[in-house]
C-alpha positions in Angstrom: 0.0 0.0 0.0 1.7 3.3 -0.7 2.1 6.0 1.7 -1.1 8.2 3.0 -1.1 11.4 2.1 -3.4 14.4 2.5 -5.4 16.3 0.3 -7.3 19.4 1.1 -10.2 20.0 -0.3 -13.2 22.8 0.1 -17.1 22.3 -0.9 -18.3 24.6 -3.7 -21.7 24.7 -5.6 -23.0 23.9 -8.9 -21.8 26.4 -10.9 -21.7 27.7 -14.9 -18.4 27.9 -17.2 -17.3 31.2 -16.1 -17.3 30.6 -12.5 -15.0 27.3 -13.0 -12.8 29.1 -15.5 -12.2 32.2 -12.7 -11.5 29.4 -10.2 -8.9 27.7 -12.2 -7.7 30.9 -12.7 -6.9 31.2 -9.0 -5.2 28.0 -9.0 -8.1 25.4 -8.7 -9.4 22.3 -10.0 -13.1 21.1 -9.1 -14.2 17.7 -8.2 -16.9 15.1 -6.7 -16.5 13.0 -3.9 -18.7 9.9 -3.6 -19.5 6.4 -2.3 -19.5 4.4 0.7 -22.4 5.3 2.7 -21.9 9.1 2.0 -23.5 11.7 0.0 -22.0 13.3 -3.1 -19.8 16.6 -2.5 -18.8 19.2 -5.1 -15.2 20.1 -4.2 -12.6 22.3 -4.8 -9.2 21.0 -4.6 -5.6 22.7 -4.9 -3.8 22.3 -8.6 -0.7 22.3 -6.9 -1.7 19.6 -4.2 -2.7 17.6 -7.2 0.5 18.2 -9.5 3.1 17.7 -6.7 1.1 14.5 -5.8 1.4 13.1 -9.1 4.9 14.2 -9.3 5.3 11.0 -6.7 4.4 8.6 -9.5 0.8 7.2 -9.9 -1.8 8.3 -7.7 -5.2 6.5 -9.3 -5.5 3.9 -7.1 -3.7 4.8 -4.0 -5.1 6.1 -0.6 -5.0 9.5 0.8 -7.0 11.2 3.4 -9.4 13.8 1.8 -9.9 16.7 4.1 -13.4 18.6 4.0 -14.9 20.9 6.5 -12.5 19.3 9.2 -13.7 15.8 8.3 -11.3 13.3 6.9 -12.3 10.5 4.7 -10.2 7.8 3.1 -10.3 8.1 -0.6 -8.8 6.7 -3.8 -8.9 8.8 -6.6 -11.3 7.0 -9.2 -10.4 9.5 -12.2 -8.4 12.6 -13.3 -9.8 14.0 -16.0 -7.0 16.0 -18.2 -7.1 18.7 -20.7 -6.6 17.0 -24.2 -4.2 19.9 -25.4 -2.1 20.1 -22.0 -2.7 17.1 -20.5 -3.4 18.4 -16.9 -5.7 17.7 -14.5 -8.6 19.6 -15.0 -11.4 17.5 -12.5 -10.6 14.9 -10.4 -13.5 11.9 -8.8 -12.7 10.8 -5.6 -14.4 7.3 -4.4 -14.7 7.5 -0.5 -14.0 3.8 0.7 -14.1 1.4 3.9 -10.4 0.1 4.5 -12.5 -3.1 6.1 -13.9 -3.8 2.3 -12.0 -4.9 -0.4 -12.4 -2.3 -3.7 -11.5 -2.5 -7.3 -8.5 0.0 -8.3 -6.0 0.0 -11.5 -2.3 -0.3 -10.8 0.8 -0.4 -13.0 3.3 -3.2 -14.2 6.9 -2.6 -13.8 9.1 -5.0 -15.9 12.6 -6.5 -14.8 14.9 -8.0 -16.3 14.6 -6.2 -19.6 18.3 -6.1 -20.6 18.9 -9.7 -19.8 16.2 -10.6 -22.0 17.3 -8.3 -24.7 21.0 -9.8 -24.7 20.1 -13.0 -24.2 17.6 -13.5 -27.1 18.6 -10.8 -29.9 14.6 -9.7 -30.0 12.4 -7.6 -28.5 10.2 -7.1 -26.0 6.3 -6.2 -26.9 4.6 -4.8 -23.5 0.5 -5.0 -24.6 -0.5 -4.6 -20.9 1.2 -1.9 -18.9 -1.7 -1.5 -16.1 -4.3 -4.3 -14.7 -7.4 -3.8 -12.8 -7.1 -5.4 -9.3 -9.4 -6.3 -6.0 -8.0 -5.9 -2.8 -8.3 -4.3 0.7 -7.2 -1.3 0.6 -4.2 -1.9 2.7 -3.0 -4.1 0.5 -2.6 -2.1 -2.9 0.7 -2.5 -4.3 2.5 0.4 -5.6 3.4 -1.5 -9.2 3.1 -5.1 -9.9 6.6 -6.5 -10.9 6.9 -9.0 -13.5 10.6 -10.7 -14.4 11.1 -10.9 -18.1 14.6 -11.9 -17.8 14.0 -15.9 -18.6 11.6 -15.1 -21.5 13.2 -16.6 -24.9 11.7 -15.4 -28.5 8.2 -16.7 -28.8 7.4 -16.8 -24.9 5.1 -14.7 -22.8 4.1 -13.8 -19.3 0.3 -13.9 -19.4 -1.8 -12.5 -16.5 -2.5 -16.3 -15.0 1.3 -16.6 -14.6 1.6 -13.5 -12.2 1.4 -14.2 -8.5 -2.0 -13.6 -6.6 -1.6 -13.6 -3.4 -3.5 -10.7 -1.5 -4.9 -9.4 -4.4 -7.5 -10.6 -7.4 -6.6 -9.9 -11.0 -10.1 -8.7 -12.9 -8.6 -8.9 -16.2 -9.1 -11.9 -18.6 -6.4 -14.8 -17.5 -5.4 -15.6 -21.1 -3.9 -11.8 -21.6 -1.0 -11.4 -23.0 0.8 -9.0 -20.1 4.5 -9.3 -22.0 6.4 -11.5 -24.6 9.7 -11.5 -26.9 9.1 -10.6 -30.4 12.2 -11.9 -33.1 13.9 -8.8 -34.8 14.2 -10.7 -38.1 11.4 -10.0 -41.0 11.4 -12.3 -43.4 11.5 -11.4 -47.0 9.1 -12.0 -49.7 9.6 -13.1 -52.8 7.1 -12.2 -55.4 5.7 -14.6 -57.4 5.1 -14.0 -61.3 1.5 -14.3 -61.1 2.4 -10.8 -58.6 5.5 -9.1 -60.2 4.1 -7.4 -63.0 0.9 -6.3 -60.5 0.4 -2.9 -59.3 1.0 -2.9 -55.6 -1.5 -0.8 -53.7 -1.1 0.9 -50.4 -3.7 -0.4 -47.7 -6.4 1.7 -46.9 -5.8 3.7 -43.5 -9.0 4.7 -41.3 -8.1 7.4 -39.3 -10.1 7.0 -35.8 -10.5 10.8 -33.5 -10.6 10.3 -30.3 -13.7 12.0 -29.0 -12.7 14.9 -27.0 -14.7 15.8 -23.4 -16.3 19.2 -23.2 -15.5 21.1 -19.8 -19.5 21.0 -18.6 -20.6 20.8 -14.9 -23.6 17.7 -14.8 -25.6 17.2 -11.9 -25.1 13.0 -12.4 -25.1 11.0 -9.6 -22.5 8.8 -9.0 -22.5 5.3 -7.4 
């Protein structure tokens, strides 16, 4: 579980465009707090508290005591929402939690062994699944889940039954490919006659946008 830390945070109302522009303006960023046994709460929380927070590696996922009003809940931070241009945090969800009930949160997967594999086999290493959804008590969230590439030869893989699950449930599907060693060699081919005097045509390439969120207050409830 990684270190508890604080986060201060201030209610604040419902409010239109221009109000959250001014107030990220002075240097803050709104957010909702929800869940266990507790009603919802429009916040205001600290861009700087946020930014030197995630300075400290990830932070979705990990506990910290949310301060309101002088009360202090344990939290994980559910979601930052970031601006598509600037990529910072521009509203955050915090899930209020019991550290007696086990919860659902995403954490990373740190390779080892990377070099060894590298020498060792001449290839390269294809890394599909850099972050897994878990379930655990809250105490027991690891910071990263660690997975040793270093015996790996060309062809093999580390799937997510073949990780260690001791204090904490893997949600993800048990055939998934988490890592494996791809050959460097592409072999060439030769064209046939039928093929050699044939036009070769460039496959068609559909572009897909990624659908950008607007910066709207809603009045959804979360659960």
């Amino acid at each position: 579980m990684t270190e508890e830390l604080e986060i201060i945070a201030e209610k604040r109302e419902i409010s239109t465009k221009s109000k959250l522009k001014e107030f990220r303006a002075k240097g803050y960023i709104p957010a909702v707090s929800y869940g266990y046994k507790h009603p919802n709460m429009n916040l205001w929380v600290r861009y700087k508290n946020i930014v030197e927070l995630m300075k400290k590696g990830s932070i979705e996922g990990a506990v910290f005591n949310l301060k309101v009003d002088n009360k202090s809940y344990h939290v994980i931070i559910k979601e930052i929402q970031k601006d598509p241009l600037t990529d910072k945090p521009i509203h955050i969800d915090f899930q209020i939690i019991s550290l007696k009930e086990k919860i659902e949160v995403k954490v990373p997967i740190h390779l080892v062994g990377e070099e060894t594999a590298l020498k060792l086999t001449g290839g390269m290493i294809d890394f599909p699944l850099r972050e897994v959804r878990i379930k655990c008590l809250p105490k027991d969230i690891p910071k990263y889940i660690e997975v040793d590439v270093s015996n790996l030869k060309i062809g093999q893989s580390i799937m997510v039954k073949d990780i260690p699950q001791e204090k904490f449930t893997i949600l993800e599907p048990p055939e998934t490919i988490v890592v494996h060693i791809l050959s460097k060699k592409i072999e060439e081919v030769v064209p046939s006659a039928e093929t050699s005097g044939a036009a070769i045509q460039e496959p068609e390439v559909i572009s897909k946008g990624k659908k950008v969120e607007t910066d709207t207050e809603t009045s959804t409830t979360k659960k």
